[in-house]
PyMOL Python script that loads the backbone (N, CA, C, O; Angstrom):
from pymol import cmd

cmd.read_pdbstr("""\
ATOM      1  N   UNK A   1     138.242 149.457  24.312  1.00  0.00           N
ATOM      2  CA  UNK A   1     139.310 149.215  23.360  1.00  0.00           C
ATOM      3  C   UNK A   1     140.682 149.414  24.018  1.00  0.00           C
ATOM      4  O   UNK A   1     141.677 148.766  23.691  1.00  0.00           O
ATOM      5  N   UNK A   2     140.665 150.195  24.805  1.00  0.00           N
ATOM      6  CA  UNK A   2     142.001 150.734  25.641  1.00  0.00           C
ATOM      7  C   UNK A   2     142.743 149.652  26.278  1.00  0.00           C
ATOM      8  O   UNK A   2     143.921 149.362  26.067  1.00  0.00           O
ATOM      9  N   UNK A   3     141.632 148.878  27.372  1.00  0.00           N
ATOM     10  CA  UNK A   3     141.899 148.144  27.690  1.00  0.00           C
ATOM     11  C   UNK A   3     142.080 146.650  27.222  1.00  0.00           C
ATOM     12  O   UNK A   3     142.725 145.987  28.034  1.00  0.00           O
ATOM     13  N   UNK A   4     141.648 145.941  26.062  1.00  0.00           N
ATOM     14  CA  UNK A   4     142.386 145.357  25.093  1.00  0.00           C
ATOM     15  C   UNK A   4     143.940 145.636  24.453  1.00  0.00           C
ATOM     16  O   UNK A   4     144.784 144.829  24.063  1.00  0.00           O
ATOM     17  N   UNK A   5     143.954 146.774  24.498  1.00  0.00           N
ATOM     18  CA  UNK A   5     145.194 147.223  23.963  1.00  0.00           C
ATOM     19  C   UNK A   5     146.276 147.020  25.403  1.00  0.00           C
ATOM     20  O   UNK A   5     147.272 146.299  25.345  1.00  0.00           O
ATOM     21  N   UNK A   6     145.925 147.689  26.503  1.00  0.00           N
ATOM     22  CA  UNK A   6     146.531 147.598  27.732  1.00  0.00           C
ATOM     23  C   UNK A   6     147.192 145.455  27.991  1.00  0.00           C
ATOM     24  O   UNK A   6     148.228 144.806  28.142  1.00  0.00           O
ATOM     25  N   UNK A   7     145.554 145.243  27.869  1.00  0.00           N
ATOM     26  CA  UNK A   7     145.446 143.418  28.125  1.00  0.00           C
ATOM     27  C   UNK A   7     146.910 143.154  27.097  1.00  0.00           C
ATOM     28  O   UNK A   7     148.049 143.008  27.540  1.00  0.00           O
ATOM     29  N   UNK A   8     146.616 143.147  26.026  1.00  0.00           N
ATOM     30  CA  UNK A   8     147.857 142.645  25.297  1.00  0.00           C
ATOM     31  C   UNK A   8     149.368 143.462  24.973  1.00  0.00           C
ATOM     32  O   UNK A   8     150.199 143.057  24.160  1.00  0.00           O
ATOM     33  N   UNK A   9     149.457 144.304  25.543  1.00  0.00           N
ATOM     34  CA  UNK A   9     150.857 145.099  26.179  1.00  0.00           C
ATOM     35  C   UNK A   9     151.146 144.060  27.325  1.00  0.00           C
ATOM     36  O   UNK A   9     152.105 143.289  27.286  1.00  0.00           O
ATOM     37  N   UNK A  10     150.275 144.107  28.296  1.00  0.00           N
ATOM     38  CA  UNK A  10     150.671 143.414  29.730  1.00  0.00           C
ATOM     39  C   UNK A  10     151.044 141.937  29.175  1.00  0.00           C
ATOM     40  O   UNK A  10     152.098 141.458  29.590  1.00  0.00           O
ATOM     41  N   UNK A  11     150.300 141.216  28.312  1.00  0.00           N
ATOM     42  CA  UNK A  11     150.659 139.660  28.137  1.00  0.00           C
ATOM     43  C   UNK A  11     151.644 139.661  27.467  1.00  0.00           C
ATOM     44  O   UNK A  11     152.118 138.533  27.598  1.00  0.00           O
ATOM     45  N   UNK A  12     152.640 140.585  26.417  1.00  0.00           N
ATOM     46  CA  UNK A  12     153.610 140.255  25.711  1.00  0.00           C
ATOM     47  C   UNK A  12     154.861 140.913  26.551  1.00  0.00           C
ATOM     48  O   UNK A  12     156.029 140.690  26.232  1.00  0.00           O
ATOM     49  N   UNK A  13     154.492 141.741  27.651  1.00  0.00           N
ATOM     50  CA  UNK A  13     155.583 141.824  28.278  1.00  0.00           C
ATOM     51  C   UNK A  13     155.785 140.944  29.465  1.00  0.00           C
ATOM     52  O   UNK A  13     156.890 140.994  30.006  1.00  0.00           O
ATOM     53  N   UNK A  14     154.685 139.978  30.046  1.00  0.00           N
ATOM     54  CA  UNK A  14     155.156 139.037  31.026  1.00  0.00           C
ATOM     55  C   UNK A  14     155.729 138.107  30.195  1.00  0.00           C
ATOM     56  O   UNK A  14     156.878 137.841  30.549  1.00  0.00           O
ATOM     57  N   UNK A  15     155.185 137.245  28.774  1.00  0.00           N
ATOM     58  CA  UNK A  15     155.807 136.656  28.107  1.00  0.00           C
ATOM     59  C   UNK A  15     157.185 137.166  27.821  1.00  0.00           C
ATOM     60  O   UNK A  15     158.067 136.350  28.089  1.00  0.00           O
ATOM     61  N   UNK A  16     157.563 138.254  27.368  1.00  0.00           N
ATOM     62  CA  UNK A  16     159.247 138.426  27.023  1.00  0.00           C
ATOM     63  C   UNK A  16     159.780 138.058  28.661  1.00  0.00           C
ATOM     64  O   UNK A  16     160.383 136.985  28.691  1.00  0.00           O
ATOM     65  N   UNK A  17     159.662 138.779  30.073  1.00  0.00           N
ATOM     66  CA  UNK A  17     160.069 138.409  30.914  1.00  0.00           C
ATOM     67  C   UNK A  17     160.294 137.054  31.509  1.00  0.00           C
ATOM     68  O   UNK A  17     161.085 136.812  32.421  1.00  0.00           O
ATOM     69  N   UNK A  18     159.681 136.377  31.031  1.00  0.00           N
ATOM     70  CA  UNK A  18     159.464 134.803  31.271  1.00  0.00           C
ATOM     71  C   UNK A  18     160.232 134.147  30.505  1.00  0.00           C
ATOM     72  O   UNK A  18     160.805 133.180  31.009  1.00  0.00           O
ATOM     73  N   UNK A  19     160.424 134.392  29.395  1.00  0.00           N
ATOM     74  CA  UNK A  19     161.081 133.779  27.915  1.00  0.00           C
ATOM     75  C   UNK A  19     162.922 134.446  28.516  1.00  0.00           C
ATOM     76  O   UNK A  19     163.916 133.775  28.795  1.00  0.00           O
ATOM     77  N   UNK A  20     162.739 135.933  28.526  1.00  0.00           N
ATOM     78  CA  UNK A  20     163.931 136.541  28.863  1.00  0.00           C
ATOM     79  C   UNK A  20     164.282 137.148  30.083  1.00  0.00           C
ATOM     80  O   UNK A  20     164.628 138.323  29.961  1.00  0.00           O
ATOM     81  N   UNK A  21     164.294 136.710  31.170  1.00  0.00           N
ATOM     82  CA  UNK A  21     164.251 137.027  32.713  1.00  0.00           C
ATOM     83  C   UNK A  21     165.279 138.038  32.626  1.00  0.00           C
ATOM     84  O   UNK A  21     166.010 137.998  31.637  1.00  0.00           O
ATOM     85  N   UNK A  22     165.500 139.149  33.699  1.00  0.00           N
ATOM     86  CA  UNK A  22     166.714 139.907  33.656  1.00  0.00           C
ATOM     87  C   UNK A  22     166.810 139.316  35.204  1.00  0.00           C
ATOM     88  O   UNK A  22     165.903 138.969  35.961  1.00  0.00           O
ATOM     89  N   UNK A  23     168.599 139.336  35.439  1.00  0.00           N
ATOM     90  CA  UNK A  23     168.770 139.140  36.428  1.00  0.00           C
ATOM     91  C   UNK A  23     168.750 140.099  37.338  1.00  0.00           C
ATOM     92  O   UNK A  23     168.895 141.315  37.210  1.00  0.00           O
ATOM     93  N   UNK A  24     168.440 139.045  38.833  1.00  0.00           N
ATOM     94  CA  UNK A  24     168.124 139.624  39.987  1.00  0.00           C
ATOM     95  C   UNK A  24     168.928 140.842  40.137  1.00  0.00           C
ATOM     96  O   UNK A  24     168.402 141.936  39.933  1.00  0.00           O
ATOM     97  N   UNK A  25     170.063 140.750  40.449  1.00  0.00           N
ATOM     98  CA  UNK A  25     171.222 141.667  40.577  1.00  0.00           C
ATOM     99  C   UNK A  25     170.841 143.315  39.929  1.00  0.00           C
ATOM    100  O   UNK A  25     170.845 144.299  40.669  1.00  0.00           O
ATOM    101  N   UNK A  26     170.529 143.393  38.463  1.00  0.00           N
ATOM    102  CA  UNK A  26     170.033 144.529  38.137  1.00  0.00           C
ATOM    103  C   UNK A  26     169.122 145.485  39.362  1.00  0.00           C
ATOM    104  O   UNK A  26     169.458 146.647  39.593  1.00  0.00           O
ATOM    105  N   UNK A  27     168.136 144.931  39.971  1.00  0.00           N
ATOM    106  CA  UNK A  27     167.039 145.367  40.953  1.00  0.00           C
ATOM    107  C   UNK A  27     167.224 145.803  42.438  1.00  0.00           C
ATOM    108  O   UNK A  27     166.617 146.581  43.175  1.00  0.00           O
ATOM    109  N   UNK A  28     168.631 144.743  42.624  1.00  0.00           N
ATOM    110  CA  UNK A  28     168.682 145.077  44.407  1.00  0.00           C
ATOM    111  C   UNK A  28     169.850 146.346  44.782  1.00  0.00           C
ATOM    112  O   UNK A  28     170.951 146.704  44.364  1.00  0.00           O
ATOM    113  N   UNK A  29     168.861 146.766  45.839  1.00  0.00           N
ATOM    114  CA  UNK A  29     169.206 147.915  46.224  1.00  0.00           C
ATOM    115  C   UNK A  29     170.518 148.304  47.068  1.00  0.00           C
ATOM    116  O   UNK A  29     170.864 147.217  47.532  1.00  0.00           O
ATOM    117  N   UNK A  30     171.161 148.984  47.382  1.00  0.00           N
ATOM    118  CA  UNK A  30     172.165 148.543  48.766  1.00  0.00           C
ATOM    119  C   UNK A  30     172.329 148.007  49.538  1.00  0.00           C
ATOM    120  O   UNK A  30     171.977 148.636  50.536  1.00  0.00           O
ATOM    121  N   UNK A  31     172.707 147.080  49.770  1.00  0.00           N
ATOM    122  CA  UNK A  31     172.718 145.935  51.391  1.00  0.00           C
ATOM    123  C   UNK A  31     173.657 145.917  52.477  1.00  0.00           C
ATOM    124  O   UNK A  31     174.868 146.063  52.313  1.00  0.00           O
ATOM    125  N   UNK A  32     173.263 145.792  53.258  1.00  0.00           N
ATOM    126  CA  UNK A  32     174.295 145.723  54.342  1.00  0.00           C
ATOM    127  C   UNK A  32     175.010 144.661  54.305  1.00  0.00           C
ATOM    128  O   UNK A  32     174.505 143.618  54.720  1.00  0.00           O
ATOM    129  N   UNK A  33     176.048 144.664  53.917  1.00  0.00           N
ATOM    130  CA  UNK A  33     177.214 143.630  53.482  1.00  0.00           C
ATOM    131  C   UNK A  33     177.286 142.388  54.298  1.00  0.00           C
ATOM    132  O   UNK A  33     177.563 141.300  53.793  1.00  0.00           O
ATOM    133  N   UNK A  34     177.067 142.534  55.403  1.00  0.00           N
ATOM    134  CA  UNK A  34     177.382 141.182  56.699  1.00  0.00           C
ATOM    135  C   UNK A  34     176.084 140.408  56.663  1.00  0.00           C
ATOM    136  O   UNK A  34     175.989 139.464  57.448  1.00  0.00           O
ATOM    137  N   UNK A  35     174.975 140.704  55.783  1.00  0.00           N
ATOM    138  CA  UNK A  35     173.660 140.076  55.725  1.00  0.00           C
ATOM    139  C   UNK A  35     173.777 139.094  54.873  1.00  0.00           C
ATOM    140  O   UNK A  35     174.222 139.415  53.771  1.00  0.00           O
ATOM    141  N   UNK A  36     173.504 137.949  55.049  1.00  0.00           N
ATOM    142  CA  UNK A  36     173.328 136.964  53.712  1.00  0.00           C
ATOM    143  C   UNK A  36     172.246 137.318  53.331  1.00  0.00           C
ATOM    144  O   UNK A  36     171.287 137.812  53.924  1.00  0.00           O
ATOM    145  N   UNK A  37     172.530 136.885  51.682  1.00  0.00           N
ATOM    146  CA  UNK A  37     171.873 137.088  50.340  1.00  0.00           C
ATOM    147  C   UNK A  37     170.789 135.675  50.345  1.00  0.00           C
ATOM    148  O   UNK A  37     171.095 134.499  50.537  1.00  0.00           O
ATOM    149  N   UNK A  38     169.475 136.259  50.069  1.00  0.00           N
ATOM    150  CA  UNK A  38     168.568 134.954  50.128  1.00  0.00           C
ATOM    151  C   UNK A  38     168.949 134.267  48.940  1.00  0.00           C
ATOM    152  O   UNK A  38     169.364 134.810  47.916  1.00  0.00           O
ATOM    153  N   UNK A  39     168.746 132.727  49.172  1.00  0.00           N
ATOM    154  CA  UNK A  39     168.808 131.862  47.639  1.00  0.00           C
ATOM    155  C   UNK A  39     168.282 132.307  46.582  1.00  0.00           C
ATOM    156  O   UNK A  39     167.210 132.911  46.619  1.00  0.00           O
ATOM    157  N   UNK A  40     169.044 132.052  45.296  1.00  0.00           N
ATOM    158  CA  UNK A  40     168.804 132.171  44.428  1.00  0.00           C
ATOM    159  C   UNK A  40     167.204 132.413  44.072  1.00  0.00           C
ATOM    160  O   UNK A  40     166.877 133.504  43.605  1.00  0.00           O
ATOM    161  N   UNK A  41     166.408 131.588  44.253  1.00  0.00           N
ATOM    162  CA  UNK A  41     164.755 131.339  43.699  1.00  0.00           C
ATOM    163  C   UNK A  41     164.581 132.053  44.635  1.00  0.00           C
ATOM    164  O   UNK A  41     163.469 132.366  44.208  1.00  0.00           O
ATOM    165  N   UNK A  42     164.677 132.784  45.814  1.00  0.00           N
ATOM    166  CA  UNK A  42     163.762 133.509  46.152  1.00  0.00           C
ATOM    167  C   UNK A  42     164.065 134.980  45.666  1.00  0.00           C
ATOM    168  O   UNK A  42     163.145 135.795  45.738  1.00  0.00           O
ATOM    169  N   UNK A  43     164.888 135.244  45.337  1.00  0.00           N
ATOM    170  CA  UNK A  43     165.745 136.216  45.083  1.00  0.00           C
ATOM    171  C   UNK A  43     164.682 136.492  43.240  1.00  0.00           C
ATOM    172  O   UNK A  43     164.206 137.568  42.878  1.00  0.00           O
ATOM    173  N   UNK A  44     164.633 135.579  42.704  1.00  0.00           N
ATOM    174  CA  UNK A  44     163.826 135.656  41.387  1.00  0.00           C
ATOM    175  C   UNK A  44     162.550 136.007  41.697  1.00  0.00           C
ATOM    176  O   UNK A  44     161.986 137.007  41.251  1.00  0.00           O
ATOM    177  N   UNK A  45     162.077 135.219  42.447  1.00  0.00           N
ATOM    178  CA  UNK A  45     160.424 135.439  43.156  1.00  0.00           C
ATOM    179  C   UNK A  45     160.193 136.707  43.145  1.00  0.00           C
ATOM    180  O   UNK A  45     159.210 137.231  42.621  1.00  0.00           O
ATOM    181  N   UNK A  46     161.257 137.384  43.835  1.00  0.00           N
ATOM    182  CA  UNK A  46     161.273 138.490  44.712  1.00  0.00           C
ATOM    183  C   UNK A  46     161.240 139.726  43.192  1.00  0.00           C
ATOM    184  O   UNK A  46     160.527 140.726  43.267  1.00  0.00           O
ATOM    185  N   UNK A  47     161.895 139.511  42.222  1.00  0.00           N
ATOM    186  CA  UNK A  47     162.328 140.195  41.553  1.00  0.00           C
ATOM    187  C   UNK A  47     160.899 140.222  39.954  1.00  0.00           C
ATOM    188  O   UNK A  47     160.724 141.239  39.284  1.00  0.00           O
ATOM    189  N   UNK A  48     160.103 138.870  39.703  1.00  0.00           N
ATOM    190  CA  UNK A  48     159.342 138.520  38.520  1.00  0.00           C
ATOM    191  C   UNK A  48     158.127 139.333  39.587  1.00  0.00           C
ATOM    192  O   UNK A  48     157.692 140.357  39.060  1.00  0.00           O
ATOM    193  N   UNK A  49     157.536 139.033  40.971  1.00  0.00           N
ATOM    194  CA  UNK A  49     156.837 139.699  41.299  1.00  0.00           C
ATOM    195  C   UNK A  49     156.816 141.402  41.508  1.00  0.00           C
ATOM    196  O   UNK A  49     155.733 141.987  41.521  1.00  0.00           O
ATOM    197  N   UNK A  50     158.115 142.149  41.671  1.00  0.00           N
ATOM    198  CA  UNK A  50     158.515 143.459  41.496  1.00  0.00           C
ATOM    199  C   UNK A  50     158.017 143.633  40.041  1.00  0.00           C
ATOM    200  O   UNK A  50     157.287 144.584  39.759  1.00  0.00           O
ATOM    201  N   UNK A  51     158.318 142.924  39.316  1.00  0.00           N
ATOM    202  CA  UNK A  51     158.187 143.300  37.715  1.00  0.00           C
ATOM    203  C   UNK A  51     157.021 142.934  37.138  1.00  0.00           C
ATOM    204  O   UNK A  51     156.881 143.099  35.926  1.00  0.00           O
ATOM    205  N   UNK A  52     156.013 142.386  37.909  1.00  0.00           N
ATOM    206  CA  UNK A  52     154.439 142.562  37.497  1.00  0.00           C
ATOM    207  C   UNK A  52     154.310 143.376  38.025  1.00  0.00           C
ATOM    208  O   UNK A  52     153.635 144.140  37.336  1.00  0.00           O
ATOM    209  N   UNK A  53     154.654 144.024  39.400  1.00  0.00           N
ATOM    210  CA  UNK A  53     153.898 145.014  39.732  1.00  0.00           C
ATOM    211  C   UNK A  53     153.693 146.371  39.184  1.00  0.00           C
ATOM    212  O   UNK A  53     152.672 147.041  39.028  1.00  0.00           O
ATOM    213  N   UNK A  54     155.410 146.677  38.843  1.00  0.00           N
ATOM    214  CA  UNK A  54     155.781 147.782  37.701  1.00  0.00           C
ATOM    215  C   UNK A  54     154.530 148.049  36.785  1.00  0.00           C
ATOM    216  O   UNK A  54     153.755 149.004  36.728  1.00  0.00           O
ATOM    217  N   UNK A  55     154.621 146.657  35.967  1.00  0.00           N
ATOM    218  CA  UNK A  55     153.542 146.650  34.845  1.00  0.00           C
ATOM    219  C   UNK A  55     152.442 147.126  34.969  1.00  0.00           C
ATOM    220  O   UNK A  55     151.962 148.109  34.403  1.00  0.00           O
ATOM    221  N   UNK A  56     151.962 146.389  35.781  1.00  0.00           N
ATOM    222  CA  UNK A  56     150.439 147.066  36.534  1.00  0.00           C
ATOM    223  C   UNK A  56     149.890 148.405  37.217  1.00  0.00           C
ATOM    224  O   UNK A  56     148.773 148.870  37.445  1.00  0.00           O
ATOM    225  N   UNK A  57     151.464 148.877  37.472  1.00  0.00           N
ATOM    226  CA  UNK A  57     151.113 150.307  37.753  1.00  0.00           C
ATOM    227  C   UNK A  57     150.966 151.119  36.515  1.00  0.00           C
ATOM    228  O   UNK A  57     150.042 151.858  36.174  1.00  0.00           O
ATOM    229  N   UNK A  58     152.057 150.825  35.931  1.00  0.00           N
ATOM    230  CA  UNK A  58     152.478 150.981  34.298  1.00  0.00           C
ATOM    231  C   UNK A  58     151.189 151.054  33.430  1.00  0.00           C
ATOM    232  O   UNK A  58     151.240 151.797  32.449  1.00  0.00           O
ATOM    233  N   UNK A  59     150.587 150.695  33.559  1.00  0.00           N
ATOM    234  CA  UNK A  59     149.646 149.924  32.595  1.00  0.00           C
ATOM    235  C   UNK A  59     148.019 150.845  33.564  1.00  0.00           C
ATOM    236  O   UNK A  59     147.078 151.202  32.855  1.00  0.00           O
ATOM    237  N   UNK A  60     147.982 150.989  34.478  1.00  0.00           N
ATOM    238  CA  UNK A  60     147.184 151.611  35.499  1.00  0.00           C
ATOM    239  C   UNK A  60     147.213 153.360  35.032  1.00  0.00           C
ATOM    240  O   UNK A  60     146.282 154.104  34.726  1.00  0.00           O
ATOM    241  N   UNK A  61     148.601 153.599  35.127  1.00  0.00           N
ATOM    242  CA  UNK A  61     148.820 155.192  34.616  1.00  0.00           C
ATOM    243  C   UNK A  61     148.257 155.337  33.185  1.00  0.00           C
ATOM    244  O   UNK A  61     147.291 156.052  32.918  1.00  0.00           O
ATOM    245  N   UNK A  62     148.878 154.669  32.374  1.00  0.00           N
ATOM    246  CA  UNK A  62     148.303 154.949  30.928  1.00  0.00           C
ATOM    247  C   UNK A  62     147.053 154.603  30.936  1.00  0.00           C
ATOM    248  O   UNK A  62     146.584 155.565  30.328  1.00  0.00           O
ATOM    249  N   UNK A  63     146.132 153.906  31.188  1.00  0.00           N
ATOM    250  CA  UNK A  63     145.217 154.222  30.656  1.00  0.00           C
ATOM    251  C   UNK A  63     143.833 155.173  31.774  1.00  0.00           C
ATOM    252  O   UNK A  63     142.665 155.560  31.751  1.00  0.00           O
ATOM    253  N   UNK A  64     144.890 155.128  32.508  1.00  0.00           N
ATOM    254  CA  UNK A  64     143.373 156.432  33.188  1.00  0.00           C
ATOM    255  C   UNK A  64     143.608 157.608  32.839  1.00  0.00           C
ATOM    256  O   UNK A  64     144.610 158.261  32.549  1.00  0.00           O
ATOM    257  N   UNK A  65     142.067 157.853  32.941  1.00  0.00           N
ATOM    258  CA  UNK A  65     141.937 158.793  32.047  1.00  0.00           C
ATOM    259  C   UNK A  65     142.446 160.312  32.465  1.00  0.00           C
ATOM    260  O   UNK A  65     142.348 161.239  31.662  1.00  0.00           O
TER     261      UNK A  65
END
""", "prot")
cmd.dss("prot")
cmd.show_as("cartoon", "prot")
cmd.util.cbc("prot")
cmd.orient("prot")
């Protein structure tokens, strides 16, 4: 049952992220200023895959036991 409950936590929060992306900018860390900034889409890539992973840890903690 847990994990039903877990399953549909995880699907309504990739759906809001998908529907409502937060931007990249929120996530990145300090940079060394003289470095260019990767393009845009990878920069998202970089950021929707950070934010499954969250989830999955997220979602990993709560329900073990």
């Amino acid at each position: 049952m847990m994990k039903i409950i877990s399953g549909m936590i995880l699907c309504e929060l990739l759906n809001y992220h998908i529907i409502c992306p937060f931007p990249a900018v929120q996530i990145r860390f300090p940079a060394v200023t003289d470095l260019p900034l990767p393009p845009h889409n990878a920069t998202s890539r970089q950021h929707n895959m950070w934010c499954r992973i969250q989830l999955l840890m997220t979602l990993y903690v709560v329900s073990s036991p």
